[in-house]
PADOFI-335773 format. One record per residue (C-alpha): residue number from 1; x, y, z. Coordinates in nm, 3 decimals, always signed. Layout:
REM residues N
k=NUM | x=X | y=Y | z=Z
...
***
This chain:
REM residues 230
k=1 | x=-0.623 | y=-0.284 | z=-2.434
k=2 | x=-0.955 | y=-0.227 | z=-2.571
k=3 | x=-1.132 | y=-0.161 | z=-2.239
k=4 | x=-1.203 | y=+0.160 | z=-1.967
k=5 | x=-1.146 | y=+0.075 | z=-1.598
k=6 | x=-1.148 | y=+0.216 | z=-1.263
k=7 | x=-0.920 | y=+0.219 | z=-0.985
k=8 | x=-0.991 | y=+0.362 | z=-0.655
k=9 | x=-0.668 | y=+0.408 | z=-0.430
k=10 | x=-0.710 | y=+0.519 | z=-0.127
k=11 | x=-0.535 | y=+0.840 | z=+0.027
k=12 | x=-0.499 | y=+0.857 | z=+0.433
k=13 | x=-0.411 | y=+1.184 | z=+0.551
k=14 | x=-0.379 | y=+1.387 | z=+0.869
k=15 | x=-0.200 | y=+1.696 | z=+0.959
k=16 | x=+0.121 | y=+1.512 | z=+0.979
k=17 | x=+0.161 | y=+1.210 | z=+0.755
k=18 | x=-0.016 | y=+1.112 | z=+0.406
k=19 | x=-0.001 | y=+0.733 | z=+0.237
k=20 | x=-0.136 | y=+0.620 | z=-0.031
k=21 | x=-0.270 | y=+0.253 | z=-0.088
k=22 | x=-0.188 | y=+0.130 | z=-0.463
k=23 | x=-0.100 | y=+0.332 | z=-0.722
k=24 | x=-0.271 | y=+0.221 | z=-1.068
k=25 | x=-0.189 | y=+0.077 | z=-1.361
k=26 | x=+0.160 | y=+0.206 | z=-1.574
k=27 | x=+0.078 | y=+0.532 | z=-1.760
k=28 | x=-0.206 | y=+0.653 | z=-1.493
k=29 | x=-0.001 | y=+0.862 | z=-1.309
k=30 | x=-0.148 | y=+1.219 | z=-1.422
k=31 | x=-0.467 | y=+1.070 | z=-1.328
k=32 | x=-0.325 | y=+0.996 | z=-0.958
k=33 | x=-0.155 | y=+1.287 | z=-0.874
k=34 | x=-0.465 | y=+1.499 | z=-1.014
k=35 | x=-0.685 | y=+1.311 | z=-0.773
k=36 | x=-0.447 | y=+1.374 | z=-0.484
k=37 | x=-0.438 | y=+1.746 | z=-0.520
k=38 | x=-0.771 | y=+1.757 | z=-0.529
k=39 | x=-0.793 | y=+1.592 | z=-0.219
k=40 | x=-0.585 | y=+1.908 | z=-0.064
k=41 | x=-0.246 | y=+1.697 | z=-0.055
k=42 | x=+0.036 | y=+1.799 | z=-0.206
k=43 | x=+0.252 | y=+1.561 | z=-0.394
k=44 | x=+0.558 | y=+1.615 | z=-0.176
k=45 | x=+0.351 | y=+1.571 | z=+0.170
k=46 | x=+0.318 | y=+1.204 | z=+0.034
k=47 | x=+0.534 | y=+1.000 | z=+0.285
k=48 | x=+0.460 | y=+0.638 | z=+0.251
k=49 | x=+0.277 | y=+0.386 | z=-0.028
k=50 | x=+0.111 | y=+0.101 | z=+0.060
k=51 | x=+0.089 | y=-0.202 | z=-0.166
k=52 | x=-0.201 | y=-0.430 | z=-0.109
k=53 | x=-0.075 | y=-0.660 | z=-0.320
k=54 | x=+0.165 | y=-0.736 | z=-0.589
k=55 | x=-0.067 | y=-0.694 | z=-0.910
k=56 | x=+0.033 | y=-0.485 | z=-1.212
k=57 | x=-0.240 | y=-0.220 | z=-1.177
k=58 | x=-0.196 | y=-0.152 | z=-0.785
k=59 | x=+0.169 | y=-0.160 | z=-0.853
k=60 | x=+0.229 | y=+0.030 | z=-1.179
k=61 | x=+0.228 | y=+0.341 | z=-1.095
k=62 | x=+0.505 | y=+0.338 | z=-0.871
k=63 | x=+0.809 | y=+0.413 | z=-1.096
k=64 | x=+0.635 | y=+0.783 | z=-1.193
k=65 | x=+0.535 | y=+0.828 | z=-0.834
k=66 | x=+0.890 | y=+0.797 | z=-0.706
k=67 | x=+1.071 | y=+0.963 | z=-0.959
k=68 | x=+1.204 | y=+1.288 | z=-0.922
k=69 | x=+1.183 | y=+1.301 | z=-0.511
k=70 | x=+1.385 | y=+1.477 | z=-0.284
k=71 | x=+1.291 | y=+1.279 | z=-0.020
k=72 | x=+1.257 | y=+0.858 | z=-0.063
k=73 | x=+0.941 | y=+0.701 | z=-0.052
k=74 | x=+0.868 | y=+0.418 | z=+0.223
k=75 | x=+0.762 | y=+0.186 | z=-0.027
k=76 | x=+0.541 | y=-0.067 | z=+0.206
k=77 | x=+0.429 | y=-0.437 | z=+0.154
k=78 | x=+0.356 | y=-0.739 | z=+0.294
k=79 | x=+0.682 | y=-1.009 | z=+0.321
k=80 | x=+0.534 | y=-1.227 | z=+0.051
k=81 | x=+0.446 | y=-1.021 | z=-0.241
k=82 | x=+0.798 | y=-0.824 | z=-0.161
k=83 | x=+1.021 | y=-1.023 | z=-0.386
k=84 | x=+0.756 | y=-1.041 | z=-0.715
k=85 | x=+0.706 | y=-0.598 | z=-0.639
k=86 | x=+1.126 | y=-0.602 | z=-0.592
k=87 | x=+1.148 | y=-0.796 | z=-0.948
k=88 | x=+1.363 | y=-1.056 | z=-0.823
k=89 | x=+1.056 | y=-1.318 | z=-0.926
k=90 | x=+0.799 | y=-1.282 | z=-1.210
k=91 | x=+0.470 | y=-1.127 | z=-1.120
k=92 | x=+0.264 | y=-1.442 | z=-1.059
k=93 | x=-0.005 | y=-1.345 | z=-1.317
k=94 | x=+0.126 | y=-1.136 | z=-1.556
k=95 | x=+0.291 | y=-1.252 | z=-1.896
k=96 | x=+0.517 | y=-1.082 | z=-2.064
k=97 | x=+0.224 | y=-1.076 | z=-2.323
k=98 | x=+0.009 | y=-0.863 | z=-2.162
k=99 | x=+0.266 | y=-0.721 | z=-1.970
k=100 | x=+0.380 | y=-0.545 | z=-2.340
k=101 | x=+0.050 | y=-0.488 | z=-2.403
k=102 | x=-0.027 | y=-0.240 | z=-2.024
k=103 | x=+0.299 | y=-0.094 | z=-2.129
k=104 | x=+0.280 | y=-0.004 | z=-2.527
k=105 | x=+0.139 | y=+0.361 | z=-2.402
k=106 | x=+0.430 | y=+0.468 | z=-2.216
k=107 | x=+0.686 | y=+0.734 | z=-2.291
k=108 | x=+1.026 | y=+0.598 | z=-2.345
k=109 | x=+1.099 | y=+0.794 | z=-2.026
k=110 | x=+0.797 | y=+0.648 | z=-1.867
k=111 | x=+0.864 | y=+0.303 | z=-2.013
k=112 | x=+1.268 | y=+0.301 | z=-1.897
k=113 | x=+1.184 | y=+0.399 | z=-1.537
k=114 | x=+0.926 | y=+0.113 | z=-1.574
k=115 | x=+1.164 | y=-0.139 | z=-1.675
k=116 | x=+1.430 | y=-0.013 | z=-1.403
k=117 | x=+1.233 | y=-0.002 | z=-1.109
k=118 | x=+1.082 | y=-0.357 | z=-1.142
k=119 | x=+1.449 | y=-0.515 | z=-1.235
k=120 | x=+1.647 | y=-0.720 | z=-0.988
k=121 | x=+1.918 | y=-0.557 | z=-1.114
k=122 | x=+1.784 | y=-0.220 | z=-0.900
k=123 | x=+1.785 | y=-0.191 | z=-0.555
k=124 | x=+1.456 | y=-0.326 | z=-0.350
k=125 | x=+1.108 | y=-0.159 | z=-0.398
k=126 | x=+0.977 | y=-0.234 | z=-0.118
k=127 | x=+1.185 | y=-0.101 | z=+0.180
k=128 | x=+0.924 | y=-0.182 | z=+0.478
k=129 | x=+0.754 | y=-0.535 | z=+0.474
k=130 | x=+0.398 | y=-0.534 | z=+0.663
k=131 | x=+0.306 | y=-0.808 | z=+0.901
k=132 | x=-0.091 | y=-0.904 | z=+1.014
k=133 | x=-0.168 | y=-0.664 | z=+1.315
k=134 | x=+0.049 | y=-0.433 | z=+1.233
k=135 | x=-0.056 | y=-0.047 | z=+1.280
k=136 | x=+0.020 | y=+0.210 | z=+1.034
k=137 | x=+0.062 | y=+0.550 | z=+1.258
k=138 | x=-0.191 | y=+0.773 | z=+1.027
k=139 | x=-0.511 | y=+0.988 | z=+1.060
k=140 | x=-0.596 | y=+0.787 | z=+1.377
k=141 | x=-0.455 | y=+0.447 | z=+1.286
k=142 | x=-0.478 | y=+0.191 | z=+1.047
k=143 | x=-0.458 | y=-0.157 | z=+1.095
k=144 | x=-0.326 | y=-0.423 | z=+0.822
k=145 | x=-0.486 | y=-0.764 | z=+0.769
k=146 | x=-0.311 | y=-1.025 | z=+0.620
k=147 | x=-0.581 | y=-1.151 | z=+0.360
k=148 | x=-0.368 | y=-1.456 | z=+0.126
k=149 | x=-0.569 | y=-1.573 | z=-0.148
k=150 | x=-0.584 | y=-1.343 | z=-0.450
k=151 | x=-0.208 | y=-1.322 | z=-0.392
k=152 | x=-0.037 | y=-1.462 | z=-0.115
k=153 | x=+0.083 | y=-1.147 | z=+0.013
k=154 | x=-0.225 | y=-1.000 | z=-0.014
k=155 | x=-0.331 | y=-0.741 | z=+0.265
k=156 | x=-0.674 | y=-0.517 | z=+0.381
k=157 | x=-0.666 | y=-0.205 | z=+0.521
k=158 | x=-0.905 | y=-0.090 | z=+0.873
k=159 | x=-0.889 | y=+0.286 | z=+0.910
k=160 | x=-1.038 | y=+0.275 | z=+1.270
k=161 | x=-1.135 | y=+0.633 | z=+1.302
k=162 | x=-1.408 | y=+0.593 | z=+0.978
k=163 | x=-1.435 | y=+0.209 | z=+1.042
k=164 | x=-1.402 | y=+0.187 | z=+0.682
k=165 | x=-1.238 | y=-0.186 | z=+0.523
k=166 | x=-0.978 | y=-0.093 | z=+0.225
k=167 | x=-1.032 | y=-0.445 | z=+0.076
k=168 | x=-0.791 | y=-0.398 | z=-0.229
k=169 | x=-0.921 | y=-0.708 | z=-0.414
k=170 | x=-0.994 | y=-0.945 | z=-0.142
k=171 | x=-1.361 | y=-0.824 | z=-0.257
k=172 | x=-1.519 | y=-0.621 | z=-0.508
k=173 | x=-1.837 | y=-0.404 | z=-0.583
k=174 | x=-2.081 | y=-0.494 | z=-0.869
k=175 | x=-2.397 | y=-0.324 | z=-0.909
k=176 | x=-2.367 | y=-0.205 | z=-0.604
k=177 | x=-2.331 | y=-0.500 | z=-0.421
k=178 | x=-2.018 | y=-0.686 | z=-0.250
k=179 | x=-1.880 | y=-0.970 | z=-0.367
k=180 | x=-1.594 | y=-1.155 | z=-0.308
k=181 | x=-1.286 | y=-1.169 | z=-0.441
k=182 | x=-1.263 | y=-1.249 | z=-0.870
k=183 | x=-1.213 | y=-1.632 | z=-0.910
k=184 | x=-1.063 | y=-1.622 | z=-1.226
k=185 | x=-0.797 | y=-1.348 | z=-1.042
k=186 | x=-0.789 | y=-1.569 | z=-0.766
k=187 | x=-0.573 | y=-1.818 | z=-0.776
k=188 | x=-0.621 | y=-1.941 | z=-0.419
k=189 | x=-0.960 | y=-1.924 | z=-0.332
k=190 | x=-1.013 | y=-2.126 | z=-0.022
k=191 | x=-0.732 | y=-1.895 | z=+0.109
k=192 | x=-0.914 | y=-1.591 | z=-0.026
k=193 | x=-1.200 | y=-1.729 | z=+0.164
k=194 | x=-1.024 | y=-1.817 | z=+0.473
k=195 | x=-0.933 | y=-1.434 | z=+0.455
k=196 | x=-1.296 | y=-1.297 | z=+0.449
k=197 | x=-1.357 | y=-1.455 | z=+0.790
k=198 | x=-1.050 | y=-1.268 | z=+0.968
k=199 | x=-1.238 | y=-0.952 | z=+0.894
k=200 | x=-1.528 | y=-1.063 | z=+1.149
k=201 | x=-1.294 | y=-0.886 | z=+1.431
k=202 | x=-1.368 | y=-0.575 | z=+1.300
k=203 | x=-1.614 | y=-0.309 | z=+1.351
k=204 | x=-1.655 | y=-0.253 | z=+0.965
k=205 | x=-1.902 | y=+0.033 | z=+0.799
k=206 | x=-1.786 | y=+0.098 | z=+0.465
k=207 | x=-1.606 | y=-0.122 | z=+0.229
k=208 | x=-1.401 | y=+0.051 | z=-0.042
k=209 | x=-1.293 | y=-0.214 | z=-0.318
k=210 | x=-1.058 | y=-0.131 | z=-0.567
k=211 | x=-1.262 | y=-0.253 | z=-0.831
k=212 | x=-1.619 | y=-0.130 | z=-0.793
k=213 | x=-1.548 | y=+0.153 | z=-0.513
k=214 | x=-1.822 | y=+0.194 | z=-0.232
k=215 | x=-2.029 | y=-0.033 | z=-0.026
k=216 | x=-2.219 | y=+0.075 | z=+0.299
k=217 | x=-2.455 | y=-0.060 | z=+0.497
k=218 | x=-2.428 | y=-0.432 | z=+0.663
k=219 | x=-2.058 | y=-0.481 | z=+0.558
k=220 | x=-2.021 | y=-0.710 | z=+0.876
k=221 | x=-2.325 | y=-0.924 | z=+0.773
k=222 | x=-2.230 | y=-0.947 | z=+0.427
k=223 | x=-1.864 | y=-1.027 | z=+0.449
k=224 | x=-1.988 | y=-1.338 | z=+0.676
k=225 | x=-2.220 | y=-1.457 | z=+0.414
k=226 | x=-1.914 | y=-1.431 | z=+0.139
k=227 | x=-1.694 | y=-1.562 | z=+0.405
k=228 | x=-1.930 | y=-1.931 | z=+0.439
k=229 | x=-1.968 | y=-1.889 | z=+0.047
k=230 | x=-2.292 | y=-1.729 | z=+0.020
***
């Protein structure tokens, strides 16, 4: 669409289990799986996506990532965005405008698994909803926070062993420095807000945003001061 921009998924391994949280826009896939190989994963040790949320470039790689398995993907996400990632409702900020427009690159292969996966007509995406407090049993344990505001199924990520925050887009980095979440993305923000101050429970040291990567150093003080709108 005119533009460069990047993602940062996150990849959560051990010597057991590997997840993955988001998966980039449609026609990033390469991209993805090159990064996770790098990492020292293999494509097939991948177990288990998590969806932070419901948007079109966390979601859209999905349809190439599960294609082609021998074994099914646990397809994770939180009870409220699970019916807009199934397709059995519209994704709440995406027209079929743009929509068209994300998906003009795509192979026809690329573009018909698209279009199947995210029909109602197909069977759910999602096959594990997430709850707040629930514990994802991976590289030491990862904790999900229910964080409603940029969507209202919108969760965080605490990987307790690196006390690192996967924020997805409850925040974002710019310049270097957090922020919170977009407002023109957000369509709740008081919610979004709200959200920000749940994350005072937690022993956080580095912040990775999907838009804008890295932050260290004060996360807890800062995510107060966006928290009380600072």
């Amino acid at each position: 669409m005119g533009t460069t921009s990047t993602f940062h998924p996150a990849l959560i391994y051990d010597d057991n289990a590997a997840a993955l949280a988001d998966t980039g826009l449609p026609g990033t896939f390469g991209q993805l799986r090159e990064q996770v190989e790098l990492a020292g994963v293999p494509l097939d040790r991948l177990s288990q996506v998590i969806l932070t949320h419901q948007d079109i470039d966390h979601i859209g790689g999905l349809p190439e990532l599960a294609h082609g398995r021998e074994k099914p993907l646990e397809v994770r996400a939180h009870a409220a965005d699970k019916p807009y990632i199934d397709g059995t409702k519209p994704l709440i900020k995406l027209n079929a405008q743009r929509l068209a427009a994300l998906t003009q690159g795509l192979t026809d292969g690329e573009l018909a698994r698209f279009e199947r996966m995210f029909s109602p007509a197909t069977a759910p995406n999602v096959n594990r909803t997430l709850a707040d407090g629930d514990t994802l049993d991976v590289d030491g344990g990862v904790v999900v926070i229910h964080t409603p505001g940029h969507t209202p199924g919108h969760v965080s990520l605490y990987h307790r062993r690196t006390k690192t925050l996967i924020a997805g887009d409850a925040m974002v980095v710019s310049e270097g420095r957090l922020m919170g979440p977009v407002p023109a993305m957000t369509p709740d923000m008081d919610s979004a807000l709200r959200s920000l101050g749940k994350l005072a429970a937690f022993d956080i040291e580095r912040v990775l945003c999907y838009h804008g990567g890295w932050f260290e150093g004060n996360a807890n003080d800062r995510i107060a001061e966006l928290a009380s709108g600072s």
